[in-house]
N, C-alpha and C positions, 0 to 999 in steps of 0.2 A: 548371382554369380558376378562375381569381378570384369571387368570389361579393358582391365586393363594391360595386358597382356597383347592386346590386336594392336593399340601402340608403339607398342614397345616393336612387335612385328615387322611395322608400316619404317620402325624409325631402323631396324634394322637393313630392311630391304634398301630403303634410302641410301645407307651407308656404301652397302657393297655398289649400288649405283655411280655413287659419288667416285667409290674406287675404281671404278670399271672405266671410267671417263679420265678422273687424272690418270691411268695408266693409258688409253688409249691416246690422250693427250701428249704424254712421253713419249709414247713412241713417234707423234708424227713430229713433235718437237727436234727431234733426231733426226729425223729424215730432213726435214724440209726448213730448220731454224725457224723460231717464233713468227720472223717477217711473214712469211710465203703462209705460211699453217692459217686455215681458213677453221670455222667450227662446222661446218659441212664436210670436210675431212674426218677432222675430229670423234663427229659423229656414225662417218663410215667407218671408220677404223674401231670405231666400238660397236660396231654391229647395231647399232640404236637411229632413230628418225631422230633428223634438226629438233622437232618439237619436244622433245623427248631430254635432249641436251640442255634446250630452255628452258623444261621446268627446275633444273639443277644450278642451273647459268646463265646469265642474263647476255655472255658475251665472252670475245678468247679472253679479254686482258684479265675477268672474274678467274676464270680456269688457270690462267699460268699466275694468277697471285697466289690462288688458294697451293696450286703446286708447288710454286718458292717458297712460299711460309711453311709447307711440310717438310721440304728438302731441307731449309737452314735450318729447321728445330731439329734432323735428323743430322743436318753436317756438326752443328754445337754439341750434340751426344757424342758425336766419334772422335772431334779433337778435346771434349771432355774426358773423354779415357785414354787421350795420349798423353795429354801433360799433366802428371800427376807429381805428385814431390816424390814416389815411390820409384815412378821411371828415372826421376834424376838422379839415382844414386846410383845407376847402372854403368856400365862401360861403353864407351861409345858403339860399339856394334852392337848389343842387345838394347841402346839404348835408340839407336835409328828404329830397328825394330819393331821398338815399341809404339816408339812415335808414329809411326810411316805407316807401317800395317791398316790401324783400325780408318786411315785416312785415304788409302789405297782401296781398300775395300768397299768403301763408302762408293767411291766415285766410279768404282769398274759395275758394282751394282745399281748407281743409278747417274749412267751418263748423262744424262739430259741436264746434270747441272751444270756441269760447265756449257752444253747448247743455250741454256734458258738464262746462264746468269751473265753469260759472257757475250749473250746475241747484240744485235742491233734491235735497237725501239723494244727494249723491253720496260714491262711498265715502269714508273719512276721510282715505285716502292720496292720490288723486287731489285732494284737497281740500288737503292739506299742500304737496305738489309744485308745488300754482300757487300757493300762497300765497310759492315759495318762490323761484319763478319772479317773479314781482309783484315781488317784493322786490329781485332782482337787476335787474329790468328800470329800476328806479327808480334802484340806484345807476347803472346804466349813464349814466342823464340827471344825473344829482348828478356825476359825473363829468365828462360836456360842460359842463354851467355850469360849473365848477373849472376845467375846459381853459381858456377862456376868460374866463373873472373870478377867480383865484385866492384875493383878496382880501373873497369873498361872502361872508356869514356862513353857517355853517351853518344855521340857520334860515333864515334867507332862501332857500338854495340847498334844502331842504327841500321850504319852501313852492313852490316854482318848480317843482321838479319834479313833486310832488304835481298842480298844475293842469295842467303840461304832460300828464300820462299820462293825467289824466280827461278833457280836451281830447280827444287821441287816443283814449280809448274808447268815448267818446260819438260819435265822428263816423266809428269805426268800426262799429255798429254802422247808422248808415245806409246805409255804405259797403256794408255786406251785406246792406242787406234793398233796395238799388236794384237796376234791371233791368240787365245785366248788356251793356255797350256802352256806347252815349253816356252814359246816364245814370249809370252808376256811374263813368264818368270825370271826366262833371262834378262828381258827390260827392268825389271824392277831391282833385279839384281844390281845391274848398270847404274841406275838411278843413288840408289843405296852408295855402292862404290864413289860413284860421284861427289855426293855430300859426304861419305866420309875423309876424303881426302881435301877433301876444303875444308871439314871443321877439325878434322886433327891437328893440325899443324895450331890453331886457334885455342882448343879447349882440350886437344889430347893428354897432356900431362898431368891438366886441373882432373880429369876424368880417370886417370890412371887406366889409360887403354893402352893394349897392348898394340905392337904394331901393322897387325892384319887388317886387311880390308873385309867390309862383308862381303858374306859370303852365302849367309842365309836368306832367304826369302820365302813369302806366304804362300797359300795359295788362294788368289780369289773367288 
């Protein structure tokens, strides 16, 4: 008989181990910002002994990389399916929509990105990879202004972008600290309204929107 099977076993058990630790790690990342967060917490909040944490992790800053590098390969999937050339043909309220949602959703089901990527002394790789993220995330919008105004200067299309992203992070960060229902509906409502009426005036006409504000919103 084949023996290969108890491997496979051993590598599964592994896994959900691993996952039991980065989420027990989220949580206390939340609580307590990466600084304070000890792997002795870590370790209580997953129900598992110190020893036990170490055979998976040598240490917090191992746990909150291997955490950043799941969270940014999951943030790159969800502004992968906002900016598509299919969303830019839309009108600017189904097209915030579009955009906004899959990135909303992202961050309300796993806050600890913005605790882990935006903390103090996080390690310097987790620190590069959003910086690097940041960066794509902005030409993504430098991109949509170009779809639509070809002719923007590049400073201008800069600056545009620049305030559109601060917009969105400033009204995401309500978006996550409201109660989770009506009221986080209504924030993101708000959020939506917000940027639309700063990019209308900009790209409303190239976009052929009509002149409603949104109105629609997800549910997380």
């Amino acid at each position: 008989m084949s023996e290969e099977p108890k491997p496979r076993r051993r590598q599964a058990r592994g896994e959900r181990r691993i996952a039991q630790l980065l989420q027990a790690a989220a949580n206390v990342f939340c609580a307590n910002g990466y600084t304070a967060t000890s792997t002795n917490a870590i370790a209580r909040e997953a129900s598992v002994s110190p020893g036990t944490l170490y055979q998976y992790f040598p240490n917090k800053e191992a746990i909150a990389v291997e955490l950043g590098d799941r969270l940014l390969h999951q943030m790159r999937e969800a502004h992968g399916q906002a900016f598509t050339p299919e969303n830019f043909e839309l009108p600017l309220p189904e097209l915030l929509d579009a955009v906004l949602d899959p990135m909303i959703e992202f961050n309300c089901q796993n806050p600890v990105f913005l605790a882990l990527m935006h903390g103090s002394e996080v390690p310097g790789r987790i620190a590069e990879e959003h910086d690097e993220l940041h960066a794509s995330l902005l030409a993504r919008v430098g991109d949509l202004l170009g779809h639509y105004l070809p002719d923007l200067p590049a400073a201008d299309r800069a600056r545009i972008s620049d305030m559109t992203f601060a917009v969105f992070k400033g009204g995401l960060a309500l978006v996550l600290a409201a109660p989770e229902g009506p009221e986080r509906n209504a924030t993101i409502a708000e959020l939506k309204t917000a940027l639309y009426r700063y990019l209308d005036p900009v790209i409303g006409d190239a976009n052929l929107t009509g002149p409603s504000p949104v109105t629609t919103t997800p549910t997380p």
